[in-house]
N, C-alpha and C positions, 0 to 999 in steps of 0.2 A: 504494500500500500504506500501508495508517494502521502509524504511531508505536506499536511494543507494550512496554510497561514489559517488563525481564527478569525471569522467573522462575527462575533461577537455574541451576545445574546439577548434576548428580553425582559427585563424588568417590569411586571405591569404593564403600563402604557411607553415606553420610552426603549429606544434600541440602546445598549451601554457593552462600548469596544473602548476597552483595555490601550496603551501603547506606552510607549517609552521613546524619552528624549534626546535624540543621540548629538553626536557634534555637530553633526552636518546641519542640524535646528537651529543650532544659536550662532550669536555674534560673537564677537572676542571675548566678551564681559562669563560667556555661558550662559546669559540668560536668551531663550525662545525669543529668535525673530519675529516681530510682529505680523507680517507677511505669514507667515509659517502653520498658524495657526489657521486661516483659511483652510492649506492643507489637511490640517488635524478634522476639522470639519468637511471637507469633501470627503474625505476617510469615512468618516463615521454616517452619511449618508450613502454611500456607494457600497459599503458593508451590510446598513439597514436593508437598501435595494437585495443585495446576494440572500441578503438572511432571508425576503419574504418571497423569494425563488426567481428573481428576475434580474439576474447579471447585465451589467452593459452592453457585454458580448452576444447574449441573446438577445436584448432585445434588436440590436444591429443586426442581426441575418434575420429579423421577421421577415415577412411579405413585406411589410408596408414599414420599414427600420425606422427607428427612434430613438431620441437623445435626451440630455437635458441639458439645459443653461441656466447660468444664476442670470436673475433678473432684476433682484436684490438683496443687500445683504448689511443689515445696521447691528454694527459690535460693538460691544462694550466690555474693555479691557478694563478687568479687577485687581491681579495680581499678578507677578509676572512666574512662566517656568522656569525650569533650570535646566542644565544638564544632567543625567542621568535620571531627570522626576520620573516617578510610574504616574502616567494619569488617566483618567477616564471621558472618555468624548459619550455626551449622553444626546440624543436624538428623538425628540417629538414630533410626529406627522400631526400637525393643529387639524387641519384639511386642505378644502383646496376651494376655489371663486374663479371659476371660468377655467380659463385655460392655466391658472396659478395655483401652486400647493406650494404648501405655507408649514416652514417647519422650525420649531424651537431648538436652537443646537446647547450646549455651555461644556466646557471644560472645566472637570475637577482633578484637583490635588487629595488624595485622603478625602478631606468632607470640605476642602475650602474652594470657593469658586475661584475661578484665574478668568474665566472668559465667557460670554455670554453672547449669542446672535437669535437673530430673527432671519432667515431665510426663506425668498421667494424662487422658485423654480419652474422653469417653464418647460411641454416637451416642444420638441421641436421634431422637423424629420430630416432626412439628410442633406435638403437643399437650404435650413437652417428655416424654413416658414413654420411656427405658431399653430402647434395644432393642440385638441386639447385631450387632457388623459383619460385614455382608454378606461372602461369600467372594469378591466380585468386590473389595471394598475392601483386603481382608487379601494376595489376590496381587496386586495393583497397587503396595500399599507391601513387602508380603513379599521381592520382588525384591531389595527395596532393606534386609533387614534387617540389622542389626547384626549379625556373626558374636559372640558372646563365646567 
């Protein structure tokens, strides 16, 4: 059996993937490029996608292939990482408003926040035109949506 990186797992409503810090994250200082953490959050979206059975990869060879783009994305930087943190990227599917789904990210240390977003995400298809999410995609992460 080949070696499979984790994709994380479910908590209730919210997907929660595990990572660690390595050099190539930070700046001279060792603290998490700001920039970096975006990454940390693509991460833990594109994992929640794998966890609820629909890889990138698949959904690119459909019939009709699909993507996604950020549309928007307002962070709020709490505290900063380090090199070698363990931390946790946690992932709330709020829902979705047309062609946009709407998801709560934040990075934790232990139990302290470092990072907090609000992300808009749009599908798109491979000529990059605005289409909106299939109902196979919206009950697959639906399952798993955030009660408010």
């Amino acid at each position: 059996m080949k070696d499979q990186p984790e994709t994380g797992r479910i908590e209730i409503d919210e997907h929660i993937l595990p990572l660690r810090v390595y050099y190539e994250d930070t700046d001279f200082t060792g603290v998490v490029y700001h920039a970096n953490y975006l990454k940390f959050f693509e991460r833990g979206r594109s994992d929640f996608l794998r966890f609820v059975g629909m890889s990138h990869e698949e959904l690119a060879k459909r019939e009709d292939p699909l993507a996604f783009a950020v549309a928007r994305m307002e962070i709020d930087f709490k505290r900063p990482a380090k090199i070698d943190d363990a931390l946790i990227v946690r992932t709330r599917f709020v829902g979705s408003k047309g062609a946009r789904l709407l998801f709560d990210q934040s990075i934790y240390r232990d139990n302290t926040l470092l990072c907090a977003a609000k992300v808009t995400v749009v599908q798109i298809n491979m000529d990059g035109q605005l289409i909106r999410p299939s109902e196979e995609l919206l009950r697959a992460w639906g399952q798993y949506q955030f009660a408010q």
